[in-house]
Structure formats: C-alpha cells, structure tokens
C-alpha atoms as one frame of an Amber mdcrd trajectory, in Angstrom:
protein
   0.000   0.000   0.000   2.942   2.130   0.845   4.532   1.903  -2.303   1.354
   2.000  -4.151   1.111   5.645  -2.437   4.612   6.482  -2.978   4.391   5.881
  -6.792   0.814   7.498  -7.904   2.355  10.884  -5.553   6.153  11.243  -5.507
   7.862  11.762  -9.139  10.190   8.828  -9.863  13.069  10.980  -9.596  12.541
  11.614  -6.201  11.641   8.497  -5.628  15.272   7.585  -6.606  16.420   9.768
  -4.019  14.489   8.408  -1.401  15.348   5.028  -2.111  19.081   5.821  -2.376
  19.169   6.986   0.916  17.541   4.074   2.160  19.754   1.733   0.754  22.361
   3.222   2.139  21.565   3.707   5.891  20.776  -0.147   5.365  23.612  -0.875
   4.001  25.843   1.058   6.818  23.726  -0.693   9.287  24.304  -4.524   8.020
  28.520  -2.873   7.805  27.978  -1.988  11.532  26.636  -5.889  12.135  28.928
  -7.683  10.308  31.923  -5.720  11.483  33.224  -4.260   8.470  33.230  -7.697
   6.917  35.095  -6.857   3.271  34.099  -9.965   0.685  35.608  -7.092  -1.983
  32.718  -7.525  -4.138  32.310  -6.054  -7.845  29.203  -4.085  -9.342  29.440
  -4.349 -13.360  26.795  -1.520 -13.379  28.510   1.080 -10.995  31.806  -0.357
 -12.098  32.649  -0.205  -8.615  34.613  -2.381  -5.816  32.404  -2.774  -2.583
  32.840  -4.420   0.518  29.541  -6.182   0.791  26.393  -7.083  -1.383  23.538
  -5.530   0.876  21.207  -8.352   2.098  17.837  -7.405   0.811  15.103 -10.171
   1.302  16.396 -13.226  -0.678  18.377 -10.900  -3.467  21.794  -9.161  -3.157
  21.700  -5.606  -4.090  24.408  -2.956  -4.884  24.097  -0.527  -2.334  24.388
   2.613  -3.907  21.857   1.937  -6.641  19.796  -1.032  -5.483  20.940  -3.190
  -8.420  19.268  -6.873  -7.652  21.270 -10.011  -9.144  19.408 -10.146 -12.062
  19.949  -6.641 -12.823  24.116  -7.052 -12.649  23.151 -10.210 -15.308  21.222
  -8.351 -17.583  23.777  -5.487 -17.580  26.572  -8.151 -18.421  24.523  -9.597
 -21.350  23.418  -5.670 -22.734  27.471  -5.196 -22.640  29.284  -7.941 -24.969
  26.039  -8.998 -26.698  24.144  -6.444 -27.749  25.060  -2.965 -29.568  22.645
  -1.324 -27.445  25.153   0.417 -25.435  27.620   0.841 -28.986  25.524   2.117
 -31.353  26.621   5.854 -32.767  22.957   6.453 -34.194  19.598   7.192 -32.101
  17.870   4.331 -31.219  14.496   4.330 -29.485  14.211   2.238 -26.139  11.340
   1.426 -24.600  11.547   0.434 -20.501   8.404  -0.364 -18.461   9.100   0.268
 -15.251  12.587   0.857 -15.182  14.978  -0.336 -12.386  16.302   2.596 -10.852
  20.332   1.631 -11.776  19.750   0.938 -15.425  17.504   4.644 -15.231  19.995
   6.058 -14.319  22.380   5.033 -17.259  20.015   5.321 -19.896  18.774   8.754
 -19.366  22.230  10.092 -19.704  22.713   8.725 -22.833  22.956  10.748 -25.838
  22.318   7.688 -28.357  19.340   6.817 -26.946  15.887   8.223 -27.249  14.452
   6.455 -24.113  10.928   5.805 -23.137  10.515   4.712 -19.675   7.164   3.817
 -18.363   5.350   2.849 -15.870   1.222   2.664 -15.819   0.783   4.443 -12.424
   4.392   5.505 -11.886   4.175   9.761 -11.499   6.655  11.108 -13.472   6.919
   8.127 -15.825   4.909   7.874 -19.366   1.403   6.134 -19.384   1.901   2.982
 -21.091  -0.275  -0.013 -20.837   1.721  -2.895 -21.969  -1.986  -4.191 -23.337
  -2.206  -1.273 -25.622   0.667   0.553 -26.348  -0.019   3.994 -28.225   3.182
   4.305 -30.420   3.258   3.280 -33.972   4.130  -0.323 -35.394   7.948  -0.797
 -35.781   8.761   1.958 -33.888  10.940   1.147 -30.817  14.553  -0.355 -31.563
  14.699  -1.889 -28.144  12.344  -3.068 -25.864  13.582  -3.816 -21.961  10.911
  -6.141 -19.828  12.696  -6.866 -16.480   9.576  -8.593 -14.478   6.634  -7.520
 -15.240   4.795  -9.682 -17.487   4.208 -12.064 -14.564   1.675  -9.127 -13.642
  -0.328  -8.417 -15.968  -3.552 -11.015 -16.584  -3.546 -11.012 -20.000  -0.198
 -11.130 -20.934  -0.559 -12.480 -24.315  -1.772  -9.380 -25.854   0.958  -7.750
 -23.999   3.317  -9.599 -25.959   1.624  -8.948 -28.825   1.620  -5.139 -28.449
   5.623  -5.769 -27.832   5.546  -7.246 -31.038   3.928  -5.304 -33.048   5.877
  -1.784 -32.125   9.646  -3.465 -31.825  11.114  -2.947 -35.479  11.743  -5.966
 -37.728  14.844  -5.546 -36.946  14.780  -4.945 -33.517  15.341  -6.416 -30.059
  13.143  -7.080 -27.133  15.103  -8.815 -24.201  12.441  -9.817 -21.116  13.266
 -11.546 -17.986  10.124 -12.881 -15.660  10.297 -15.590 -12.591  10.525 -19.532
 -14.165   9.653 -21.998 -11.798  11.695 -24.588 -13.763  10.136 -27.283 -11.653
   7.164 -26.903 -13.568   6.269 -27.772 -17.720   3.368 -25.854 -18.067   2.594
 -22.301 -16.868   0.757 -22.240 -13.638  -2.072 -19.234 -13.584  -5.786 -18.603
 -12.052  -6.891 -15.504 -12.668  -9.768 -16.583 -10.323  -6.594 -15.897  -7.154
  -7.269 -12.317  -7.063  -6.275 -11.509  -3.209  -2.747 -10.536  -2.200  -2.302
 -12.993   0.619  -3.537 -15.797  -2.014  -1.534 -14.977  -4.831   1.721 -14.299
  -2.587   1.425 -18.493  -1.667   0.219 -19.402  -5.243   2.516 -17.556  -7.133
   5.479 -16.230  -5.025   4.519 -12.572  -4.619   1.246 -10.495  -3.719   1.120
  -9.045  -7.383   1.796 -11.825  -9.350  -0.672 -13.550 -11.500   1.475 -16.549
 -12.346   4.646 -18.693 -12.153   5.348 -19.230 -15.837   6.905 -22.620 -16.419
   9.359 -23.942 -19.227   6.608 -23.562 -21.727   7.132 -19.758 -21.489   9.151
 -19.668 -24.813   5.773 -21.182 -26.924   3.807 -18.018 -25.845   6.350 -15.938
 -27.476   6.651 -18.186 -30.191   2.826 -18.243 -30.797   2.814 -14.495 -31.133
   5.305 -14.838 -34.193   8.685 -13.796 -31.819  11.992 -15.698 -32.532  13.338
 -17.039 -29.226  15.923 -17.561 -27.557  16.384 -18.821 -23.939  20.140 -17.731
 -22.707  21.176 -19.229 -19.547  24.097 -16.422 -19.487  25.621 -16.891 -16.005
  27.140 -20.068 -17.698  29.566 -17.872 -19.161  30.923 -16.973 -15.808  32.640
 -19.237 -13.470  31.741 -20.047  -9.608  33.795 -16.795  -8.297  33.395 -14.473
 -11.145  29.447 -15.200 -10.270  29.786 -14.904  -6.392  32.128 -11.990  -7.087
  29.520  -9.981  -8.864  26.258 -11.444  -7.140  24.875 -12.856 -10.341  21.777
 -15.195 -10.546  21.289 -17.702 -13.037  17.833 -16.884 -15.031  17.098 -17.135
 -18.580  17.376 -14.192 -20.348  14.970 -14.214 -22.996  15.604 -12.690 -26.393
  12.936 -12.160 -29.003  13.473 -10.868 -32.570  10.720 -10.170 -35.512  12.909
 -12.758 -37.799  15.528 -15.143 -37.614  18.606 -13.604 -37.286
C-alpha cells in the first residue's frame, strides 16, 4: 500500500532519491553488524569495488543503486552482446518500469531516445503494456525486467511488444521460471494478495510461468531464444559480482 502511495504521488526521480538513501543507511547498518566484513565484491553496473552485497530479502543488491542479481546479469549480457550500449545512431528504447540503476544510465545517454514507463508511476509515461499507443515498428529496443508475470492477460501484452519493436529490432524480457514446472501455472480466479503471494510467489503476481514460457512468445510470431548467461561466468566471477542464473529471454521479428 505504501509503495502504491509512494508511486501514484512522488515523481520517480525523487523516488530515486528516497530510495538511495535508504539503501544506504541499510547498508551502513548490516557494515555496523557484520563488522566491516570486506568480501571485496564487484558491481558491473557502478563499475565499482564494494565491501559487501547488501542483504535485501532473498536478493543481493548494490548498495548505492539497489541493483538486484538479475539486474548485474542483464547489464553483463546488454554489454558484450548487444550494440545497445555501442551504437553511434539514435535508437528508441522502450523500458516499463525501469529499475532505478539501469535509469539512471540510460537517461544520460545521448544515443538513446528512451521511453521509460510505468502505468501508475508519477513522473513516468502512461503505457499499458496491453495497448501501447506508439506506432508499429517503432521502438529499436524493448527492456521487460519482471513484469509480465503481472499483468492477466499477458498475451496481448506480448503482442503489443511485437507489433511496435522494429523488424529488426530487439526485445530482451526476464520474468520468474519456476523450472520445476512444464506448463505455466495461472488462475486468474486468485485475485487476493495474501492468495496470490502463496500461489505464485509474490502479492502481485498472476502466475509462475513454467518452461513452456518460450511457446507463448513463439505463438505471437517472436523468434526465441532462452540464454542461460551466467554459464559464461565461473563459480567466483558469479559470487564476485552477485549474479543469478535466469534465462534471459531474447525475441526478434525474424531469424537472425
């Protein structure tokens, strides 16, 4: 409810600033606790040394601009294999609800014509994933870090991502995978928050998508591919940075 508040009345950006300074009296408290404990660990994002990951419920998060694991992964991956971050001409990104340490980057960057959204986020644009008002073919890049996994009908959200992402363009989403299970477990009849918390992991989740995840994107006409990218790192290189090890899930108009 809190946040809920916090997002229809404070602008994002001070939002950031308020959440900034949160993570960082947190982060000076769990110092205090552990005694100054330094595991010298490595934010690809910041590109900064620090001396812990700060314990935030089951995640590790850069303290100085709340980066989660899956954040530092995604980073990694937009690095050496994309041109996202390379390209000399303008490019169009769209970003639902953008994570406050990629915001940061991508608003400062002159290549990039960036759209971040949120659909009750003040100081964001409007965008409803289920009906996006821009052109088709428009955006270059599309960014989806969890948030499909809230939204009921989340086919014709992939369909709208579809249809304004440019043939030749690039939409990279991550959701939760419960890779225990084959099929996608949903009930859009589970509409309370305590229900859908022990059904589907969270209060404002709709589902657990399962391995058949990649057919919905397939069904929509999406090439796919499912990149398990923390293979690429070794056992300390991935403790080092705090990485996790979900898909990243790449989707392209045609086979490329």
């Amino acid at each position: 409810m809190i946040i809920k508040m916090a997002k229809k009345h404070l602008p994002f950006q001070i939002r950031i600033i308020v959440r900034k300074f949160i993570f960082r009296i947190k982060y000076l408290i769990q110092l205090v606790k552990t005694g100054f404990r330094n595991d010298n660990v490595f934010c690809p994002i910041k590109r900064k040394f620090y001396r812990q990951f700060l314990e935030y419920r089951y995640d590790k998060l850069t303290p100085s601009n709340g980066a989660w694991r899956r954040h530092r992964l995604l980073w990694l991956y937009l690095i050496y294999n994309t041109d996202l971050l390379k390209r000399k001409d303008k490019i169009k990104l769209l970003h639902p609800s953008p994570e406050l340490c990629f915001y940061e980057k991508f608003i400062r960057m002159q290549t990039i014509d960036y759209y971040p959204s949120d659909i009750s986020e003040k100081g964001l644009l409007n965008i409803d994933l289920t009906d996006i008002q821009y052109p088709d073919n428009y955006f270059d890049y599309i960014i989806c870090n969890h948030i499909l996994e809230h939204i009921p009908d989340d086919i014709k959200a992939i369909k709208e991502l579809y249809r304004v992402l440019k043939d030749s363009g690039t939409a990279i989403i991550m959701v939760p995978i419960n890779e225990k299970f084959d099929k996608t477990y949903e009930d859009l009849s589970i509409t309370t928050s305590k229900e859908r918390e022990r059904h589907f992991g969270q209060w404002d989740h709709v589902r657990w998508y399962g391995m058949d995840i990649k057919e919905r994107f397939i069904s929509v006409g999406f090439y796919v591919e499912m990149i398990r990218y923390s293979d690429l790192f070794d056992i300390e290189m991935r403790n080092n940075m705090g990485l996790c090890d979900d898909f990243i899930i790449v989707l392209h108009k045609r086979n490329i």
